[in-house]
PAKOLFI-871193 format. One record per residue: x, y, z of N, C-alpha, C in turn. Coordinates in steps of 0.1 Angstrom, whole numbers, plus 5000, padded with zeros to 4 digits. Atoms other than C-alpha are relative to their C-alpha. Last residue first. Layout:
BEGIN
 n.xx n.yy n.zz ca.xx ca.yy ca.zz c.xx c.yy c.zz
    X    Y    Z     X     Y     Z    X    Y    Z
...
This chain:
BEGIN
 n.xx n.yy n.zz ca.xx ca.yy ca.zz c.xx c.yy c.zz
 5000 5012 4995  1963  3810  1205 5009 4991 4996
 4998 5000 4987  1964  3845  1190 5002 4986 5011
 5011 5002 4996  1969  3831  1152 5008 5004 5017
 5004 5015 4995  1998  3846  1138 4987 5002 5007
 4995 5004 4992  1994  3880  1122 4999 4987 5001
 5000 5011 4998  1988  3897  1088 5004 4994 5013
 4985 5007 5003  1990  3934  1090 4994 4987 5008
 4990 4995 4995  1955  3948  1080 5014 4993 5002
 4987 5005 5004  1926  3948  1052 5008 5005 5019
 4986 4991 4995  1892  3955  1057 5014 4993 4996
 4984 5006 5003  1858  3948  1040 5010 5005 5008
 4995 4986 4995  1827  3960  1061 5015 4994 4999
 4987 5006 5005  1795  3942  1042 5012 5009 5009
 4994 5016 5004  1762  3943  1046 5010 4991 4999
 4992 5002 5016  1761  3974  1067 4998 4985 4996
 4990 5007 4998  1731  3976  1092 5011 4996 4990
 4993 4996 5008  1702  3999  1089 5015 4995 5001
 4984 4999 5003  1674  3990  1100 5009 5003 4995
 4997 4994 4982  1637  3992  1104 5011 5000 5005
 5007 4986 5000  1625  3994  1066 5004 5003 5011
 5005 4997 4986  1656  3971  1059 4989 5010 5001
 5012 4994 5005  1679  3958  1026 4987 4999 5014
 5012 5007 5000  1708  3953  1045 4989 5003 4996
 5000 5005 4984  1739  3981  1040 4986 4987 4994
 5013 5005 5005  1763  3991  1016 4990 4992 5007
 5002 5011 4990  1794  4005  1024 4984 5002 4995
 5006 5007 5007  1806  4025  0993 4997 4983 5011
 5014 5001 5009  1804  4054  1007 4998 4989 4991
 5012 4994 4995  1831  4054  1026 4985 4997 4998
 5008 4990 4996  1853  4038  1003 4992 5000 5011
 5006 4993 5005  1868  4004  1006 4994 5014 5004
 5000 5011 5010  1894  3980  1023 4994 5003 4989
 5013 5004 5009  1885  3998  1056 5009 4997 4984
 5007 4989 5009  1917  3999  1076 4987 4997 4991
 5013 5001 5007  1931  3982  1104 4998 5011 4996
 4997 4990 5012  1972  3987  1113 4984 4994 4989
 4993 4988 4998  1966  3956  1135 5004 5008 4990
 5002 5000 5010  1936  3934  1144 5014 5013 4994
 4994 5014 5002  1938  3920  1180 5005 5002 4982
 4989 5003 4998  1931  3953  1193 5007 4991 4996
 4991 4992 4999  1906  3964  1174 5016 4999 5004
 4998 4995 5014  1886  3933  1169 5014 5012 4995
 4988 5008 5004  1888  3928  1207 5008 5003 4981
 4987 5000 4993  1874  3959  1214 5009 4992 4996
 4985 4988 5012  1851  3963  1187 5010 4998 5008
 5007 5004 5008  1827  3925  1206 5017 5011 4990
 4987 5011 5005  1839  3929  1236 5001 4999 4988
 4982 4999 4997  1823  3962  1237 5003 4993 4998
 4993 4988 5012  1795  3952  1215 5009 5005 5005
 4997 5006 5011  1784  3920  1239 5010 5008 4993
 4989 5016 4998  1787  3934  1270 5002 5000 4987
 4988 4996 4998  1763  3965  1257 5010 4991 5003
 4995 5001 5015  1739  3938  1246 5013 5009 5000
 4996 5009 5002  1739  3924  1283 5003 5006 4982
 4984 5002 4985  1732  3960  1301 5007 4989 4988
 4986 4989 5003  1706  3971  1270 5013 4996 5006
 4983 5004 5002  1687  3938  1275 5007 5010 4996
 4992 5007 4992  1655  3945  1286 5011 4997 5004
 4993 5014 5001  1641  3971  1259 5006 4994 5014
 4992 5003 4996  1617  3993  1274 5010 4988 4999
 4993 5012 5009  1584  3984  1262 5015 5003 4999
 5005 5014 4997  1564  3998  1298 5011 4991 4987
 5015 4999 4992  1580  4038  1290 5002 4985 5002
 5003 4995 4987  1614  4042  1268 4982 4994 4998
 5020 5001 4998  1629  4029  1234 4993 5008 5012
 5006 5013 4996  1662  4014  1235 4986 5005 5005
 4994 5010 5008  1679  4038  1209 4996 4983 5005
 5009 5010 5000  1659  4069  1222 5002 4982 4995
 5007 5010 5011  1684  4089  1232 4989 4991 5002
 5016 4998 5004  1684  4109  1260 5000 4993 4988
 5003 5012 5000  1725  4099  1274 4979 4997 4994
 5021 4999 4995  1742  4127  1266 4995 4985 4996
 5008 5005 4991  1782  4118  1273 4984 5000 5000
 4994 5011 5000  1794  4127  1238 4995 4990 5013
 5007 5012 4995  1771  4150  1232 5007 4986 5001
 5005 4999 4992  1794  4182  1230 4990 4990 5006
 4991 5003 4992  1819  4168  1209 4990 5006 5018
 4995 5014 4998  1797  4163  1182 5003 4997 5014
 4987 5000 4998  1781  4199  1181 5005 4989 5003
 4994 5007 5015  1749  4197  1160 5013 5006 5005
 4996 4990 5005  1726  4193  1193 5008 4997 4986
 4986 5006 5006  1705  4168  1207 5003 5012 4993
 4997 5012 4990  1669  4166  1228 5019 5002 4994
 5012 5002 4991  1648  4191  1213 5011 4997 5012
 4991 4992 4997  1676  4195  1179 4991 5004 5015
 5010 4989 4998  1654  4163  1171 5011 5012 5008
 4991 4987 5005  1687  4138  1159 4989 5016 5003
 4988 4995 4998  1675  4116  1179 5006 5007 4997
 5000 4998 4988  1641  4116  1169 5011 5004 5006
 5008 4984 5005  1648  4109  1136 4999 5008 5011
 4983 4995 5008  1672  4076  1142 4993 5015 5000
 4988 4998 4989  1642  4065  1167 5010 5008 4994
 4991 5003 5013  1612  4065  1138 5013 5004 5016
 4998 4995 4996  1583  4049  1157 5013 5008 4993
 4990 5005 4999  1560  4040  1133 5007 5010 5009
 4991 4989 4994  1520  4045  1142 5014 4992 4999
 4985 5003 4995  1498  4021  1124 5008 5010 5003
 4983 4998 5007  1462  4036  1123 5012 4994 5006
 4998 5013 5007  1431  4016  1142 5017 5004 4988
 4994 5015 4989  1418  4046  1155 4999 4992 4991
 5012 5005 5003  1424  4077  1126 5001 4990 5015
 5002 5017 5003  1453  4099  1135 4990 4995 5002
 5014 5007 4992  1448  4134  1124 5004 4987 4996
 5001 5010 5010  1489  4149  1126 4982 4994 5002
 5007 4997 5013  1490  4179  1137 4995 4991 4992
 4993 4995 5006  1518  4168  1166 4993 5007 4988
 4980 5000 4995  1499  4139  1174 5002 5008 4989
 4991 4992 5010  1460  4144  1167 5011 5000 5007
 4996 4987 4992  1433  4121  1182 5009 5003 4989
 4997 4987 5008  1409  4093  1170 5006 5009 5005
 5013 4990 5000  1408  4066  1194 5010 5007 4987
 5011 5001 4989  1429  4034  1204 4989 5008 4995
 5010 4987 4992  1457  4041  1178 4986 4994 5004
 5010 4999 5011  1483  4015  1166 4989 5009 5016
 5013 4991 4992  1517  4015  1175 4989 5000 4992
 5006 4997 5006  1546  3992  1158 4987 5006 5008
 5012 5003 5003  1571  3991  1148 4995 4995 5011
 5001 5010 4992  1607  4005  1155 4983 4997 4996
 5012 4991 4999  1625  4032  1127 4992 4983 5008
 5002 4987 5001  1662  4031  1134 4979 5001 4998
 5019 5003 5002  1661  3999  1156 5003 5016 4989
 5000 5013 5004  1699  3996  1158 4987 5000 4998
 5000 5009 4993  1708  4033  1164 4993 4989 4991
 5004 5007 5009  1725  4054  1135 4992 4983 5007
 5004 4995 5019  1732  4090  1148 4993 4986 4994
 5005 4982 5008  1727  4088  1183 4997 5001 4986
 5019 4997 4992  1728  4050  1196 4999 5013 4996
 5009 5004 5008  1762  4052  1172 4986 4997 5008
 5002 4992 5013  1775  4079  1193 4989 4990 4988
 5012 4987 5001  1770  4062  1222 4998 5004 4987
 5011 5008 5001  1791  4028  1205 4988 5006 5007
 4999 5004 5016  1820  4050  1192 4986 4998 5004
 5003 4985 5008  1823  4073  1226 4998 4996 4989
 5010 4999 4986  1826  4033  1250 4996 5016 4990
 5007 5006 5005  1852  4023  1222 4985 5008 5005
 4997 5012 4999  1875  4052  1221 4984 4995 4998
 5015 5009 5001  1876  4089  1211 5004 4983 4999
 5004 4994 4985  1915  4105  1218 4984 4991 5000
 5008 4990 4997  1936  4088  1191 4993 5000 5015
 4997 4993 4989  1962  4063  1193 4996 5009 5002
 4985 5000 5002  1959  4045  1156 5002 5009 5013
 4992 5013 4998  1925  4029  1167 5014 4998 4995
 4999 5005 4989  1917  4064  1180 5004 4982 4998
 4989 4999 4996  1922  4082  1148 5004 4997 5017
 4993 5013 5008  1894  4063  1131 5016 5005 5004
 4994 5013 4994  1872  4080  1158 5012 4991 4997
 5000 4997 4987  1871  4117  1153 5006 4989 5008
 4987 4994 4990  1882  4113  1121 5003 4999 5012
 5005 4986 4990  1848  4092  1114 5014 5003 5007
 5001 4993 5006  1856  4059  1092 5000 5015 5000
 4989 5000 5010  1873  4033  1109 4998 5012 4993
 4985 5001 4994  1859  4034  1145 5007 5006 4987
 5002 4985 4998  1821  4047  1126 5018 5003 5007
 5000 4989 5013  1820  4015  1105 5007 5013 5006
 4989 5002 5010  1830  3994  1137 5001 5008 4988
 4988 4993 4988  1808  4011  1159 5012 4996 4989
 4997 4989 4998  1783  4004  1131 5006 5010 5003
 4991 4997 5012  1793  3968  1127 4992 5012 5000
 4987 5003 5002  1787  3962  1167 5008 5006 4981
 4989 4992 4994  1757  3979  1167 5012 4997 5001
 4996 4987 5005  1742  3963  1135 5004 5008 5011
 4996 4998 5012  1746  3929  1151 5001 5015 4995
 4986 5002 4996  1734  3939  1186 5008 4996 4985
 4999 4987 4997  1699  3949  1169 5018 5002 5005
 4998 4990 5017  1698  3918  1146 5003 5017 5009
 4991 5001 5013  1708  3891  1173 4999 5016 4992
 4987 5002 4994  1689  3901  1211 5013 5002 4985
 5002 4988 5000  1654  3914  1190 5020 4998 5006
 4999 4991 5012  1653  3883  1171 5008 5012 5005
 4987 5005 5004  1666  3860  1202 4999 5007 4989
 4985 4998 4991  1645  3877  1229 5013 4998 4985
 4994 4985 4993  1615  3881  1208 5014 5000 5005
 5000 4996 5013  1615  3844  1190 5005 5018 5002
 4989 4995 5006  1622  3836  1226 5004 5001 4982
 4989 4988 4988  1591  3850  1239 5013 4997 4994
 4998 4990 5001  1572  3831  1208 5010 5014 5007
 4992 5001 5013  1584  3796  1214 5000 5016 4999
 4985 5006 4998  1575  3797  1252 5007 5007 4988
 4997 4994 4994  1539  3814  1244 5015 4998 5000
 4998 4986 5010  1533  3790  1218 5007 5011 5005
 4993 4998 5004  1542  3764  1242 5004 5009 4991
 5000 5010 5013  1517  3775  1263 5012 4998 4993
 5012 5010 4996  1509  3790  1298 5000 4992 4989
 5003 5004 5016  1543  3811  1299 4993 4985 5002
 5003 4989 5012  1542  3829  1332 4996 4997 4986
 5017 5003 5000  1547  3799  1352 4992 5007 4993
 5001 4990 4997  1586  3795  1339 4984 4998 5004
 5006 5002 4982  1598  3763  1341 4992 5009 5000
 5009 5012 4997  1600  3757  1302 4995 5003 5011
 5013 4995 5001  1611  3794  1303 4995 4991 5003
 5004 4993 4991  1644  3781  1324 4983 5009 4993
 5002 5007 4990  1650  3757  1303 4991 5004 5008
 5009 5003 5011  1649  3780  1269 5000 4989 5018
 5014 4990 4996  1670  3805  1291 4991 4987 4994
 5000 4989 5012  1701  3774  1295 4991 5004 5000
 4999 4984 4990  1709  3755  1329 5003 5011 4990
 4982 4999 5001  1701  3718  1310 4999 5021 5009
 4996 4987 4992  1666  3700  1309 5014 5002 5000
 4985 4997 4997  1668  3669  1283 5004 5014 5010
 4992 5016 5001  1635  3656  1269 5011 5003 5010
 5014 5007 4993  1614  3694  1274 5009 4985 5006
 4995 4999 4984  1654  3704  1264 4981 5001 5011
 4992 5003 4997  1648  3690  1229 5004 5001 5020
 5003 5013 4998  1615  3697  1224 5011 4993 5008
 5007 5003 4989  1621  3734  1233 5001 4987 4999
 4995 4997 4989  1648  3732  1207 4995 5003 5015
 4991 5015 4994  1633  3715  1179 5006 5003 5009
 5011 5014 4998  1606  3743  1181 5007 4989 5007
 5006 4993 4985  1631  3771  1184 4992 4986 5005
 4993 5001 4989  1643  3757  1151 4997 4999 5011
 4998 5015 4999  1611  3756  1133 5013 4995 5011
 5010 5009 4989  1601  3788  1147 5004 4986 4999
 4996 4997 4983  1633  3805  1131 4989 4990 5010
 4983 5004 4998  1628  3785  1095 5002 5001 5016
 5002 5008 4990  1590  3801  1101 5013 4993 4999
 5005 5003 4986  1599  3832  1103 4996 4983 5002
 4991 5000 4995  1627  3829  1070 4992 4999 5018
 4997 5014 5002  1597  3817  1047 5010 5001 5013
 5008 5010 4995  1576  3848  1062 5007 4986 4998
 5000 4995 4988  1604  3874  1053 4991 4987 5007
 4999 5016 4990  1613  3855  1019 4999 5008 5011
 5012 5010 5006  1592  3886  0996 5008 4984 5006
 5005 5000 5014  1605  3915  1020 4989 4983 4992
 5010 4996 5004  1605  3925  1058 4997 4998 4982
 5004 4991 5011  1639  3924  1059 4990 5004 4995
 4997 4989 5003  1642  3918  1092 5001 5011 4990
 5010 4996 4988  1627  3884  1089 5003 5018 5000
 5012 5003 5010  1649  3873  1058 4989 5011 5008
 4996 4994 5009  1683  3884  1079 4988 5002 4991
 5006 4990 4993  1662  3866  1109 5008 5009 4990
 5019 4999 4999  1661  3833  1088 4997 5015 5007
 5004 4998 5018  1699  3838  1074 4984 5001 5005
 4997 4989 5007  1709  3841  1111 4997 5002 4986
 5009 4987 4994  1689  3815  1126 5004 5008 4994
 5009 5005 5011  1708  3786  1099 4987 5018 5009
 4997 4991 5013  1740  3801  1116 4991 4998 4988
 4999 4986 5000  1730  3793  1153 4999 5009 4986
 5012 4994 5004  1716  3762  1140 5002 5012 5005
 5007 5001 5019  1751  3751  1127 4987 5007 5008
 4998 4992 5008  1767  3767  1167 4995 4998 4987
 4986 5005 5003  1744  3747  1190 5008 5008 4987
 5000 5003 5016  1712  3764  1206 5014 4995 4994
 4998 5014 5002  1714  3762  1244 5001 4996 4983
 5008 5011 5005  1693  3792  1246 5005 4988 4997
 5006 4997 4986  1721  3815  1261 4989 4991 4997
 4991 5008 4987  1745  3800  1233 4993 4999 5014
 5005 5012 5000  1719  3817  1205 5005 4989 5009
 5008 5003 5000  1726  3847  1219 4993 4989 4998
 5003 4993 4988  1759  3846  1219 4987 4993 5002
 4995 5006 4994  1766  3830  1186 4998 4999 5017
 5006 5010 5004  1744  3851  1170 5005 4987 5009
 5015 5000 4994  1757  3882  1188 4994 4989 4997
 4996 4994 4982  1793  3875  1180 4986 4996 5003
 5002 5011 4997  1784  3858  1138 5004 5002 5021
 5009 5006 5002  1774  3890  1125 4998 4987 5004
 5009 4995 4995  1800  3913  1136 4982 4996 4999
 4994 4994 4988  1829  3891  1127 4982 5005 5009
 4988 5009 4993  1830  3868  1094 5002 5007 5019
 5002 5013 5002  1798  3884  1077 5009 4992 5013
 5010 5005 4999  1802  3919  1093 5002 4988 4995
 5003 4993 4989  1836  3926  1094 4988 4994 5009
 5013 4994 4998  1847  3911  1063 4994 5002 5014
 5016 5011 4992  1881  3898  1063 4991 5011 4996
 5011 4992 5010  1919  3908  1047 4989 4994 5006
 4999 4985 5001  1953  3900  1065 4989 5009 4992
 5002 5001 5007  1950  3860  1065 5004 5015 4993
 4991 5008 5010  1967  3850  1089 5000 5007 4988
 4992 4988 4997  1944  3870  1115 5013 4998 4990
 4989 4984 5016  1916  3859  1096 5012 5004 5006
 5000 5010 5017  1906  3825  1114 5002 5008 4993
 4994 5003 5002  1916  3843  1151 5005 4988 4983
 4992 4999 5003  1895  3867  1149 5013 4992 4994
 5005 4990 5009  1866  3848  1153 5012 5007 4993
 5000 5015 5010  1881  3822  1182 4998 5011 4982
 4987 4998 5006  1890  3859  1198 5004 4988 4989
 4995 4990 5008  1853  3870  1197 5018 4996 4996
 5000 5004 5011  1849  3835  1209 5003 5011 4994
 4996 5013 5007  1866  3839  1240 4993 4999 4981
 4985 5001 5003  1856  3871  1246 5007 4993 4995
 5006 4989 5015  1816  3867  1243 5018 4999 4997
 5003 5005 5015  1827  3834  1267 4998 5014 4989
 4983 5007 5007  1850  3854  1294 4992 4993 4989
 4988 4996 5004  1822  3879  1294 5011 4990 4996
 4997 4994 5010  1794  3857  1301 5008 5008 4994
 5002 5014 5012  1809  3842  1324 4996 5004 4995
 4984 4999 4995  1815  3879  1348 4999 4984 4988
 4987 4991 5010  1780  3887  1336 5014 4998 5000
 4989 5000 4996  1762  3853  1350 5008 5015 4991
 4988 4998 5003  1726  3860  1340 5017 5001 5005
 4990 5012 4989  1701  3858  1368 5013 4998 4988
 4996 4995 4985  1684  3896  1357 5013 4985 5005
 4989 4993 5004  1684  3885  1319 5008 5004 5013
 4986 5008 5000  1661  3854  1331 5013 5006 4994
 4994 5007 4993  1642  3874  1349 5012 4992 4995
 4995 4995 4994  1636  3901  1326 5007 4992 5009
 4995 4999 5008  1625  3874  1298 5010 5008 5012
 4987 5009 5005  1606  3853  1317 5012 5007 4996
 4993 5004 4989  1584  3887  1335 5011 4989 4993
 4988 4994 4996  1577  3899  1299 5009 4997 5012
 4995 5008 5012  1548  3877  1290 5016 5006 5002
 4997 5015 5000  1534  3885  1321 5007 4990 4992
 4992 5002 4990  1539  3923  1321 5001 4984 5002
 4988 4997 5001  1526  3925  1288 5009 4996 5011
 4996 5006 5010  1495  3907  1295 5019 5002 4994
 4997 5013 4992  1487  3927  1325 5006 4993 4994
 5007 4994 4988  1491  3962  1302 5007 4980 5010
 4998 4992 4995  1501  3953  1266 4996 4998 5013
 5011 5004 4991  1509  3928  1241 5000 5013 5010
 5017 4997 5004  1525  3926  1212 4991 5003 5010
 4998 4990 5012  1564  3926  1219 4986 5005 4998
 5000 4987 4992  1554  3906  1252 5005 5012 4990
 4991 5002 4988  1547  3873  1235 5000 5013 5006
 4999 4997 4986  1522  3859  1216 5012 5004 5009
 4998 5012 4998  1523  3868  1181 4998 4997 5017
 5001 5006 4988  1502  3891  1163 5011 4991 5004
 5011 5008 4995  1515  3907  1128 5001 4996 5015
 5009 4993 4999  1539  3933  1121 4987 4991 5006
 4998 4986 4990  1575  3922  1125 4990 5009 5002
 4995 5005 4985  1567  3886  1109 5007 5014 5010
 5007 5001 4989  1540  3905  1087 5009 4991 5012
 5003 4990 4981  1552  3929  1071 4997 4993 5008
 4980 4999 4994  1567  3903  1040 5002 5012 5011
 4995 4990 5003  1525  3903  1032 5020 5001 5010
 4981 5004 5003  1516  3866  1026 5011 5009 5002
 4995 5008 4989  1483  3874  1049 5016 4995 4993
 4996 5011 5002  1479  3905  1027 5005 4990 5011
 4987 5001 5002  1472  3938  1042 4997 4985 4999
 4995 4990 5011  1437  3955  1034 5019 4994 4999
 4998 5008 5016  1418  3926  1048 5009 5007 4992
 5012 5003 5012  1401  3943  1075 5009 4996 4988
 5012 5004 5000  1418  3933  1103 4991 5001 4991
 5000 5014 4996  1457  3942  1093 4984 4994 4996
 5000 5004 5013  1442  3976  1077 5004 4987 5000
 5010 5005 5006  1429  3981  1110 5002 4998 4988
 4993 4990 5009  1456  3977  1133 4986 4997 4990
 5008 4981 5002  1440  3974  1167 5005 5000 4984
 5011 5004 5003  1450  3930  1164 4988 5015 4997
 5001 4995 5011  1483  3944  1160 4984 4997 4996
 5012 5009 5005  1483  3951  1199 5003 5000 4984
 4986 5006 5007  1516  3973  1209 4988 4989 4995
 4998 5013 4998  1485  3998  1216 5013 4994 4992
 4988 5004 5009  1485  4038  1220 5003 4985 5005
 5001 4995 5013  1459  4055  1239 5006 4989 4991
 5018 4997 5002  1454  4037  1273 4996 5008 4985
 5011 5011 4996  1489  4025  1271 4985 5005 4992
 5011 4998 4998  1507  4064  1269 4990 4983 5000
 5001 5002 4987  1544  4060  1275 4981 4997 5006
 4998 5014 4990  1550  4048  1245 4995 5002 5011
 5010 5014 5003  1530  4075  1224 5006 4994 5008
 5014 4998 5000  1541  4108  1241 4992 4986 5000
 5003 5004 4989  1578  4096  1241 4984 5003 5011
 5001 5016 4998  1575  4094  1207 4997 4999 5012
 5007 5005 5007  1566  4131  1205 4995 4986 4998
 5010 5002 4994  1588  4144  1223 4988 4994 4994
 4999 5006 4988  1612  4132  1206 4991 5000 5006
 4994 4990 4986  1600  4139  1175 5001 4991 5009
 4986 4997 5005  1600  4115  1139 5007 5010 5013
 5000 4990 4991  1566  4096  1144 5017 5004 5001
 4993 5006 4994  1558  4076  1109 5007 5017 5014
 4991 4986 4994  1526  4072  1105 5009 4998 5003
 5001 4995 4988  1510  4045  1082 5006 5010 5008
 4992 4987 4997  1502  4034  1048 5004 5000 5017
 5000 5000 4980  1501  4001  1034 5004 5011 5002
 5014 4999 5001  1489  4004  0989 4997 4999 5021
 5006 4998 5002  1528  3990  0984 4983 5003 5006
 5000 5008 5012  1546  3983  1011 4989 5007 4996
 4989 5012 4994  1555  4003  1044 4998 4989 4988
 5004 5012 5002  1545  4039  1031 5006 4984 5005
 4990 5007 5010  1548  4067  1047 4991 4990 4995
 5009 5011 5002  1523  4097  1065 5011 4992 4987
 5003 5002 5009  1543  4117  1088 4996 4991 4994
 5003 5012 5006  1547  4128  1120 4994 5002 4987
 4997 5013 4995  1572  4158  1131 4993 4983 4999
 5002 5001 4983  1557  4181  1103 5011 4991 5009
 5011 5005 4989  1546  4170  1075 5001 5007 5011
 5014 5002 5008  1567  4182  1040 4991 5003 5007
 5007 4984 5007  1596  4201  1058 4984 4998 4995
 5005 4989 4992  1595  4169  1082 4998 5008 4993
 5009 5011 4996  1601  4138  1055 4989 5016 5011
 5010 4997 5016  1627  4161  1036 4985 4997 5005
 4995 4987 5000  1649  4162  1071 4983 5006 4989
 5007 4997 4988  1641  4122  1076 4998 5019 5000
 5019 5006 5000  1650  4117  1047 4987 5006 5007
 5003 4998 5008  1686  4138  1052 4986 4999 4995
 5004 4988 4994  1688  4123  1084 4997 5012 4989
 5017 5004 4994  1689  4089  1067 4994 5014 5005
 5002 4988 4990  1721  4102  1044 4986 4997 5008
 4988 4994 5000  1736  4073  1021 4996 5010 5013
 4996 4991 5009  1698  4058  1016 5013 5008 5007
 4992 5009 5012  1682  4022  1024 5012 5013 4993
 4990 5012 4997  1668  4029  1058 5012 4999 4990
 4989 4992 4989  1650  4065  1053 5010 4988 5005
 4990 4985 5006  1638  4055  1016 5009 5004 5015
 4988 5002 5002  1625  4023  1037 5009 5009 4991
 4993 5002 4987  1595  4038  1047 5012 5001 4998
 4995 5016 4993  1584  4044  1012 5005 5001 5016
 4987 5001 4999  1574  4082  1008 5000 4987 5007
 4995 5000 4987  1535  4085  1000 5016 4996 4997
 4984 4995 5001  1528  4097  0964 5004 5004 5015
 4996 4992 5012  1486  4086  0971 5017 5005 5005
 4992 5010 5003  1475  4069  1001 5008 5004 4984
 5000 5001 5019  1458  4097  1014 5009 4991 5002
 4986 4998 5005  1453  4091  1054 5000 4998 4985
């Protein structure tokens, strides 16, 4: 692969139009292409549907291993490199494949499967209204900061027993983490440190929270193992449900179709939060595949040992699988937004929960809502694998507190 006037990754994260990128990315390549993920790091990034769904489903070719990656193993990527808490080894079921996968992954299924949904609802609800209720006085908030960034954190970190301050010390470590930049590694270990004092804590103290229930688990043979699974669960649980919630919210206020449904229009919540799995899902480009053998995807010659990115936001929009009439995909459900084959995200059912309650209440509780700024001048998380606003000022009519 030339390493020469490759296109950053994050050009398709960080830029007004991603499909656009992604547009410019194909005329050049094809459906896979050769980017960059930092300086002098190249690797593919896979942009068809069919195409992704080639690699996941394939094992025997295509590893979630990073230990196959060979610029990892030979030296070519820096051990301080700001790729490495979403690129490097860890033990849990994100990295792992085949028997290994499935073992590292049985805790996580299980303990999503015994889940109370009917209690978790009245709590996501409950606090979504605690949340609301500290701006409703006010008549002006941020969306994200004050709303759409502290639901899932709060959430998720509640299902682990975690108490609300280290909920909100997690969120600045997996903001670092996701961003893949020059604090990405200080912000991983912040989260391990937590996680840490919180196995210890309920080693001393058992209680009927997940971080209990892995302790028991037989599957996980180490603490590393423990700490790592919910480093997975609780990264992948916060930052993905985060940017769906303030997407739906971007796309409620901003998109005709929708922003005239929280003044009594026709498109509601359940047509905001598909649509954003189509145009702008929560993983847009997902890491990280690495090649078994020499073969050719799509034209492309992949080396063994190459990084394969998956790019989901690209895919989706593959005219294969999805059309360019709105109103026609409103029910299609082929997206790629949780992945497919053996790494099949877990938690679609529980993160849905979340993001309905999550714009619903917001909407209802919030009245004569309007964005506070342009369109365009929403500005999102610096991300090669996301794309989450930073910010999602609004203004509306001042209320008493609901309670």
């Amino acid at each position: 692969m030339e390493m020469t006037d490759l296109t950053p990754l994050s050009a398709t994260t960080t830029c007004q139009d991603p499909q656009a990128a992604y547009r410019q990315l194909q005329a050049r390549w094809g459906m896979v292409a050769p980017v960059e993920l930092e300086p002098g790091v190249p690797a593919w990034l896979v942009m068809g549907h069919p195409e992704i769904l080639q690699v996941v489903r394939d094992e025997r070719l295509w590893s979630r291993d990073p230990n196959h990656w060979r610029l990892y193993t030979g030296g070519v990527v820096r051990p301080d490199s700001g790729l490495g808490p979403m690129m490097f080894p860890r033990d849990n079921a994100y990295f792992a494949d085949g028997d290994k996968h499935r073992r590292l992954r049985a805790p996580l299924d299980e303990g999503l499967a015994g889940l109370d949904v009917h209690g978790m609802s009245r709590v996501i609800r409950s606090r979504c209204t605690e949340l609301i209720d500290q701006v409703a006085e006010r008549g002006r908030a941020d969306l994200v900061a004050e709303y759409a960034a502290v639901v899932p954190m709060l959430t998720v970190a509640g299902l682990f027993g975690i108490d609300t301050d280290q909920g909100h010390q997690l969120r600045q470590a997996l903001i670092a983490l996701f961003g893949s930049g020059a604090d990405s590694q200080a912000g991983n270990r912040n989260l391990e440190r937590i996680l840490t004092t919180t196995i210890q804590a309920r080693r001393a103290n058992p209680d009927g929270d997940l971080t209990t229930a892995f302790l028991r688990h037989p599957s996980l043979s180490t603490d590393y193992e423990l700490q790592q699974s919910m480093v997975l669960m609780i990264s992948a649980g916060y930052e993905t449900t985060c940017s769906w919630i303030a997407q739906a919210l971007r796309l409620m206020l901003t998109d005709p179709r929708f922003a005239r449904r929280v003044r009594g229009g026709r498109l509601g919540v359940d047509d905001a939060l598909n649509e954003v799995l189509w145009r702008d899902p929560p993983m847009a480009n997902m890491p990280a595949r690495y090649a078994l053998a020499d073969c050719v995807l799509a034209g492309a010659p992949i080396q063994r040992g190459d990084a394969v990115i998956l790019g989901f936001a690209a895919a989706n929009a593959d005219p294969r699988v999805h059309t360019d009439d709105p109103w026609l995909e409103i029910d299609n459900r082929a997206h790629l937004a949780f992945s497919a084959g053996p790494h099949t995200c877990p938690a679609h059912r529980p993160a849905w929960l979340i993001a309905r309650i999550a714009v619903e209440t917001a909407l209802h509780h919030l009245h004569d809502l309007v964005l506070d700024i342009s369109a365009d001048e929403i500005t999102l998380l610096p991300s090669p694998w996301t794309r989450c606003p930073a910010s999602l000022p609004v203004r509306f009519t001042p209320t008493r507190r609901i309670r």
